[in-house]
C-alpha positions as protocol buffer text, in pm:
chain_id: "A"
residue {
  index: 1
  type: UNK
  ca { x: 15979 y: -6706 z: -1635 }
}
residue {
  index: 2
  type: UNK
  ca { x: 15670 y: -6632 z: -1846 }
}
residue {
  index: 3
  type: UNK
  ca { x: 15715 y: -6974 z: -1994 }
}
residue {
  index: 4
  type: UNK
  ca { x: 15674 y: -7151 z: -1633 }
}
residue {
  index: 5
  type: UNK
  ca { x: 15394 y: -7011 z: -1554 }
}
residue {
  index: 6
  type: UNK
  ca { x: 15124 y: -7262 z: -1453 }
}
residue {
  index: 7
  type: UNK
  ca { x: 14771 y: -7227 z: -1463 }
}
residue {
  index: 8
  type: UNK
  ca { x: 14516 y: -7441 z: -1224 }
}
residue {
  index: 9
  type: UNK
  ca { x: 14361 y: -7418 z: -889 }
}
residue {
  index: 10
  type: UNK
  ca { x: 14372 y: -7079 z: -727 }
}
residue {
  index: 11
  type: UNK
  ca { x: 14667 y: -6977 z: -1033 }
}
residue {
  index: 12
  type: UNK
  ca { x: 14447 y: -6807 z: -1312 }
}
residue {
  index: 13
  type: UNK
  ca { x: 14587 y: -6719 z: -1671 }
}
residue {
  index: 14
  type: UNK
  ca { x: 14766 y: -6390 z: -1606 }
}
residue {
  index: 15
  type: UNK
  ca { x: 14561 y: -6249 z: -1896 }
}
residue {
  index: 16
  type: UNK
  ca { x: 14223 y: -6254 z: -1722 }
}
residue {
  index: 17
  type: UNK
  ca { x: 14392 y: -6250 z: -1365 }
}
residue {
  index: 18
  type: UNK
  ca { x: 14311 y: -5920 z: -1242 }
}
residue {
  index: 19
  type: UNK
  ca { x: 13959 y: -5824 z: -1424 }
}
residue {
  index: 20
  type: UNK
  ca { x: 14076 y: -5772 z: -1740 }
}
residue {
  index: 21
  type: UNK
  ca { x: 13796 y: -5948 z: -1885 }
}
residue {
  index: 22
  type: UNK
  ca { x: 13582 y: -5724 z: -2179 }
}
residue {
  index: 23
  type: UNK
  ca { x: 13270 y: -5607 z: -2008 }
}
residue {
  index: 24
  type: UNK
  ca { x: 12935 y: -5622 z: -2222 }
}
residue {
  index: 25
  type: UNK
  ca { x: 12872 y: -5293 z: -2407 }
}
residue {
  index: 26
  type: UNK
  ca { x: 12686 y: -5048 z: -2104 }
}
residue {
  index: 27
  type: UNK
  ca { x: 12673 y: -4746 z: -2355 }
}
residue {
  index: 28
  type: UNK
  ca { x: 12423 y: -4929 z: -2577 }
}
residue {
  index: 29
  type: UNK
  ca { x: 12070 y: -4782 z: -2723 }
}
residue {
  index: 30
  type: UNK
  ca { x: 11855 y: -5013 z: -2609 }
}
residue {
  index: 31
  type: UNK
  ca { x: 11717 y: -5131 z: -2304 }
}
residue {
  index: 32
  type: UNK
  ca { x: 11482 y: -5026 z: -1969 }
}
residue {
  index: 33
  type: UNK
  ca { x: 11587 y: -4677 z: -1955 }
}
residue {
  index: 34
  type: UNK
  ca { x: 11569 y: -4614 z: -2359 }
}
residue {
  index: 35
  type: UNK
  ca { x: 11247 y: -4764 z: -2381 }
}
residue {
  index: 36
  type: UNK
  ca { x: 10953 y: -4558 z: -2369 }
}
residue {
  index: 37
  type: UNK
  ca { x: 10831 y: -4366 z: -2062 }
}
residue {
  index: 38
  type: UNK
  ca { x: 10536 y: -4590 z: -1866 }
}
residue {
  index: 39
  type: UNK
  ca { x: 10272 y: -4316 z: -1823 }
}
residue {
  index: 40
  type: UNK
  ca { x: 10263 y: -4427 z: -1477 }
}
residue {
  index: 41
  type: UNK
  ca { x: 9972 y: -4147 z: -1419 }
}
residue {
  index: 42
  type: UNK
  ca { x: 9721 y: -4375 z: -1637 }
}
residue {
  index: 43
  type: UNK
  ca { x: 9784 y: -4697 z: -1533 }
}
residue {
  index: 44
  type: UNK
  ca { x: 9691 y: -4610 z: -1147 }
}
residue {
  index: 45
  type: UNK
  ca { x: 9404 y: -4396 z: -1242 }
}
residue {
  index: 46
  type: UNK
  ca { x: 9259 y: -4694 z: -1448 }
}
residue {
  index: 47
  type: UNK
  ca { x: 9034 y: -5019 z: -1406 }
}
residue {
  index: 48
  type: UNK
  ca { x: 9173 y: -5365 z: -1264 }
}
residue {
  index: 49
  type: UNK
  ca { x: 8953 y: -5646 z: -1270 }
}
residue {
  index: 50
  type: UNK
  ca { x: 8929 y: -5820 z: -928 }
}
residue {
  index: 51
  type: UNK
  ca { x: 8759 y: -6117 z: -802 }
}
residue {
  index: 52
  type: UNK
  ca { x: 8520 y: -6044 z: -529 }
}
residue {
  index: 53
  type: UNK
  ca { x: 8298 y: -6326 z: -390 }
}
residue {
  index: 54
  type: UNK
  ca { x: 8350 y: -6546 z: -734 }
}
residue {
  index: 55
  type: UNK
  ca { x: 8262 y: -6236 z: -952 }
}
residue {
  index: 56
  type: UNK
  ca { x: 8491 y: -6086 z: -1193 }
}
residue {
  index: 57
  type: UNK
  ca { x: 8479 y: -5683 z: -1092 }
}
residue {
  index: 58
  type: UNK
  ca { x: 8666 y: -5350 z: -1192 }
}
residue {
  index: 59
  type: UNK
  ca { x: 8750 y: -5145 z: -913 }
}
residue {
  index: 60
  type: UNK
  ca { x: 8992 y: -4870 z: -914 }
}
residue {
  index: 61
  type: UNK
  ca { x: 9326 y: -4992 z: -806 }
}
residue {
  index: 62
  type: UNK
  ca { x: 9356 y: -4821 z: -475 }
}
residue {
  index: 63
  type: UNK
  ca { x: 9014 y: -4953 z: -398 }
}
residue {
  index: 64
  type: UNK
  ca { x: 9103 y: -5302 z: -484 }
}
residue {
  index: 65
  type: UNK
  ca { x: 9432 y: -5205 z: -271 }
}
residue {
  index: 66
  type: UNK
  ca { x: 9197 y: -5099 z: 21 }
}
residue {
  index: 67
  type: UNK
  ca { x: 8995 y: -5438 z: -14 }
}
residue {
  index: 68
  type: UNK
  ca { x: 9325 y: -5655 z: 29 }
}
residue {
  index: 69
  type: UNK
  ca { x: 9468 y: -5457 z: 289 }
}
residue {
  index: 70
  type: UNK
  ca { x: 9103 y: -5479 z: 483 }
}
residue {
  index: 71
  type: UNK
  ca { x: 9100 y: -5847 z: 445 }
}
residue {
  index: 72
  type: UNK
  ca { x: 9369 y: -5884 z: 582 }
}
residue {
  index: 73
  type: UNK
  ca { x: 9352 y: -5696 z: 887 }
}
residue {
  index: 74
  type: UNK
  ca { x: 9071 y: -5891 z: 964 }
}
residue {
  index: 75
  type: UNK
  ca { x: 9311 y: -6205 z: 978 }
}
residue {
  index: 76
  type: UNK
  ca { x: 9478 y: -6001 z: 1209 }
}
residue {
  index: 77
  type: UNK
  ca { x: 9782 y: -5867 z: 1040 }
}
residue {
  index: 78
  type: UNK
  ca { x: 9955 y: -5586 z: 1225 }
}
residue {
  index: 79
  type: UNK
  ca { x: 10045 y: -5414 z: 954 }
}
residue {
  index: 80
  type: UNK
  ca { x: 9747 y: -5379 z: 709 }
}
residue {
  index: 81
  type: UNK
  ca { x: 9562 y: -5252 z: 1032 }
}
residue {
  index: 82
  type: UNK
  ca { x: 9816 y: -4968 z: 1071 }
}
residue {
  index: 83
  type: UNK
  ca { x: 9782 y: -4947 z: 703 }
}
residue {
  index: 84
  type: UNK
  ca { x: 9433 y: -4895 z: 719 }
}
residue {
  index: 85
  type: UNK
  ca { x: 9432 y: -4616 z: 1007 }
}
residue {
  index: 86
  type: UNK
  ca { x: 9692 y: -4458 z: 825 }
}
residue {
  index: 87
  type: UNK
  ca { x: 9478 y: -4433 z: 524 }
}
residue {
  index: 88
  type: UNK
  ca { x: 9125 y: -4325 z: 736 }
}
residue {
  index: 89
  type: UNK
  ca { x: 9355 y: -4117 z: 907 }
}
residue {
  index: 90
  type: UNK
  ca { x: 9473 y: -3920 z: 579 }
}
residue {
  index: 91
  type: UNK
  ca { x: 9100 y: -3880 z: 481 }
}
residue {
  index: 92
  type: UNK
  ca { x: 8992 y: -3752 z: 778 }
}
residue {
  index: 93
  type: UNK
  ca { x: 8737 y: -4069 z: 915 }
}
residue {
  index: 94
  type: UNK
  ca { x: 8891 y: -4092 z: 1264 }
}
residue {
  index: 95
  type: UNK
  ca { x: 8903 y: -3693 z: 1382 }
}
residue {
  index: 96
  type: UNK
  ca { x: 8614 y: -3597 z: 1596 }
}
residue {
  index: 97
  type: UNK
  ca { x: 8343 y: -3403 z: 1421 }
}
residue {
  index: 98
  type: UNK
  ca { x: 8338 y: -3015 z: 1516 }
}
residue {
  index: 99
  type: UNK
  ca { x: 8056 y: -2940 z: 1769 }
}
residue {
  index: 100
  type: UNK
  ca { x: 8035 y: -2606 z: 1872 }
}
residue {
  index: 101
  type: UNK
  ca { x: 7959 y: -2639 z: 2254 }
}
residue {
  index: 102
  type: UNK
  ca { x: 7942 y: -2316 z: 2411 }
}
residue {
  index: 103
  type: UNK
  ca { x: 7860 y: -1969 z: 2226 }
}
residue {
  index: 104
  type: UNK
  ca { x: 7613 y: -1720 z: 2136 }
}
residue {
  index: 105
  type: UNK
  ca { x: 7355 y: -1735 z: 1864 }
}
residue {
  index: 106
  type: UNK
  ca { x: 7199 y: -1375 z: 1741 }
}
residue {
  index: 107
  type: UNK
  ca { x: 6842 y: -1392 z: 1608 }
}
residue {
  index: 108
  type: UNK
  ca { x: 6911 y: -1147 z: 1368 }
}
residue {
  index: 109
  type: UNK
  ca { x: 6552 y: -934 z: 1318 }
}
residue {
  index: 110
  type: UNK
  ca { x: 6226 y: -980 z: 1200 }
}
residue {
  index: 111
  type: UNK
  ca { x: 6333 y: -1378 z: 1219 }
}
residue {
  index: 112
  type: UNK
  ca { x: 6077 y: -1563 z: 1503 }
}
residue {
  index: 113
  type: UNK
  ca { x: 6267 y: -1725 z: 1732 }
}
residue {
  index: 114
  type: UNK
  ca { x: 6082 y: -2064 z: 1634 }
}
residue {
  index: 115
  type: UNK
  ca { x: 6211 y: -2056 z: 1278 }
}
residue {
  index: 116
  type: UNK
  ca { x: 6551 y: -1937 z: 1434 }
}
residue {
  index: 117
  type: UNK
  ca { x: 6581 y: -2283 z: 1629 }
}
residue {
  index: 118
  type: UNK
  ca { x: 6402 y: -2465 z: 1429 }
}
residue {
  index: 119
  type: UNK
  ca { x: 6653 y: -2381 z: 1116 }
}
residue {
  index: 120
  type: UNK
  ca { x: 6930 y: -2458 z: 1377 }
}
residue {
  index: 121
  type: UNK
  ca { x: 6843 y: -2755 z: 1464 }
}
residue {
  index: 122
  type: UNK
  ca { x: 6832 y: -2855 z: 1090 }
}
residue {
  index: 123
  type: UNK
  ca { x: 7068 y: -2687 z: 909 }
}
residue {
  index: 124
  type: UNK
  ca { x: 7341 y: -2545 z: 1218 }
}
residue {
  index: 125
  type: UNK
  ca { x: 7411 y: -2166 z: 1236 }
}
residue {
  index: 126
  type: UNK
  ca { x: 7309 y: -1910 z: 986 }
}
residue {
  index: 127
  type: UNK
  ca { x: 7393 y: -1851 z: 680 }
}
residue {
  index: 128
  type: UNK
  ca { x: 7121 y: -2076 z: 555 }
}
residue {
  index: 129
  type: UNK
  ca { x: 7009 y: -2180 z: 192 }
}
residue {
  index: 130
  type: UNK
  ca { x: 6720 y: -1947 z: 63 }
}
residue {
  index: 131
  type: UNK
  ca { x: 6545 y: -2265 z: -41 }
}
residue {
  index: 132
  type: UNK
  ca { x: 6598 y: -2408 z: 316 }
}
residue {
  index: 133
  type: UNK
  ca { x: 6501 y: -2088 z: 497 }
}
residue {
  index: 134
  type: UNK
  ca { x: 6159 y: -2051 z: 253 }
}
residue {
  index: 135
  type: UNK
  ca { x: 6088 y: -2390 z: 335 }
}
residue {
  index: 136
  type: UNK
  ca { x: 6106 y: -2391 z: 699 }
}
residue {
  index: 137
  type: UNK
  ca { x: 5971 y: -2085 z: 717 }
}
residue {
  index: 138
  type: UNK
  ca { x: 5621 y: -2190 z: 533 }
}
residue {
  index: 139
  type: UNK
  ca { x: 5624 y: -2507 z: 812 }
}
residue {
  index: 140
  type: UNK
  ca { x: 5690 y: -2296 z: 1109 }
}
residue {
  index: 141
  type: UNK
  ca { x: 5370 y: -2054 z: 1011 }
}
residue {
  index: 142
  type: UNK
  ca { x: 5165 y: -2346 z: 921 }
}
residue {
  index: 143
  type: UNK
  ca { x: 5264 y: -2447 z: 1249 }
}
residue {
  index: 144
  type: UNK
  ca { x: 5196 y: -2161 z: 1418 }
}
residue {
  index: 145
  type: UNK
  ca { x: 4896 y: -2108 z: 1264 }
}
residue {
  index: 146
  type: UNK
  ca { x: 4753 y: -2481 z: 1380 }
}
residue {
  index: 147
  type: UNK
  ca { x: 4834 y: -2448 z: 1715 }
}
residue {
  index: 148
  type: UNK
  ca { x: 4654 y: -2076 z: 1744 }
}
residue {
  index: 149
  type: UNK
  ca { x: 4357 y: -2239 z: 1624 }
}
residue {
  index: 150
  type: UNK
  ca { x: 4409 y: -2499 z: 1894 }
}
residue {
  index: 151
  type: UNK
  ca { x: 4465 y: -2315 z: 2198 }
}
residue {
  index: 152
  type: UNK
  ca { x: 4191 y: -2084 z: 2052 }
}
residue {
  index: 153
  type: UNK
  ca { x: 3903 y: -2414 z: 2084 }
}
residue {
  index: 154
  type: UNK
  ca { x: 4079 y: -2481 z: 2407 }
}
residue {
  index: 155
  type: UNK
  ca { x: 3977 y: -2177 z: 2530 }
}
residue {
  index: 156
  type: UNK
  ca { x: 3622 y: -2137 z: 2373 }
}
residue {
  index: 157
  type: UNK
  ca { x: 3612 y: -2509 z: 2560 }
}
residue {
  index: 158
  type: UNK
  ca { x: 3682 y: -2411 z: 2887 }
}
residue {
  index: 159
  type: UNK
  ca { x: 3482 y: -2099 z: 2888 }
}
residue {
  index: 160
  type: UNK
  ca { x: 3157 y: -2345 z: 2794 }
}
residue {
  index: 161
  type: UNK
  ca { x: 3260 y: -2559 z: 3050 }
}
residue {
  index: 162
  type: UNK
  ca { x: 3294 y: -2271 z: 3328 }
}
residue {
  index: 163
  type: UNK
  ca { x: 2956 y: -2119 z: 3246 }
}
């Protein structure tokens, strides 16, 4: 019976019919997973050259990424817009600033309560910067000092005037 065995269509060679075919060597030394580590690290922390408005530049590569993504939510791709809130989202661009509405200040003492707004206004709530507090501190007397002389020629003014 081996001897009437035909080969053709849909009849393949009993030798190879089952996948008994060699397979190429797997165990071998060389290839993508031998070869040397990528030090993936470097490669994203380094330069890419870009073309931006006909200029060559180097950005970084998640700037560059940033750029693309960018231009193309202004073409109005769905994605790269979610992209890009995801991305302002992670570094904190879209939460509301922290604004203390309600609360009491302390002047603590020996602190005018001039300087004390005045370094409020500038700087927020205490604890200041020495420099900062020195600073405002020489303005607010020079200040203070200016308009004393002031209402002091006011005065002498009126009291000509009444007499």
């Amino acid at each position: 019976m081996k001897d009437k065995y035909e080969v053709g269509y849909g009849k393949p060679p009993k030798a190879t019919r089952f996948g008994h075919r060699p397979q190429p060597n797997r165990s071998s030394k060389s290839g993508p997973a031998r070869e040397a580590a990528i030090d993936v690290a470097a490669t994203i922390d380094g330069m890419v050259t870009v073309t931006q408005n006909g200029r060559r530049v180097r950005m970084h590569p998640h700037e560059a990424a940033m750029h693309g993504l960018a231009k193309n939510g202004l073409r109005g791709k769905l994605r790269a817009i979610k992209e890009i809130l995801l991305e302002c989202k992670k570094a904190g661009l879209l939460d509301a600033p922290v604004r203390q509405t309600s609360g009491t200040l302390t002047v603590p003492n020996g602190v005018p309560i001039g300087l004390y707004a005045r370094l409020v206004r500038i700087a927020g709530p205490p604890p200041w910067d020495d420099d900062l507090y020195d600073q405002c501190k020489a303005e607010y007397e020079s200040d203070s000092d200016n308009i004393e002389r002031l209402l002091e020629k006011e005065k002498a003014r009126r009291d000509e005037k009444a007499k």
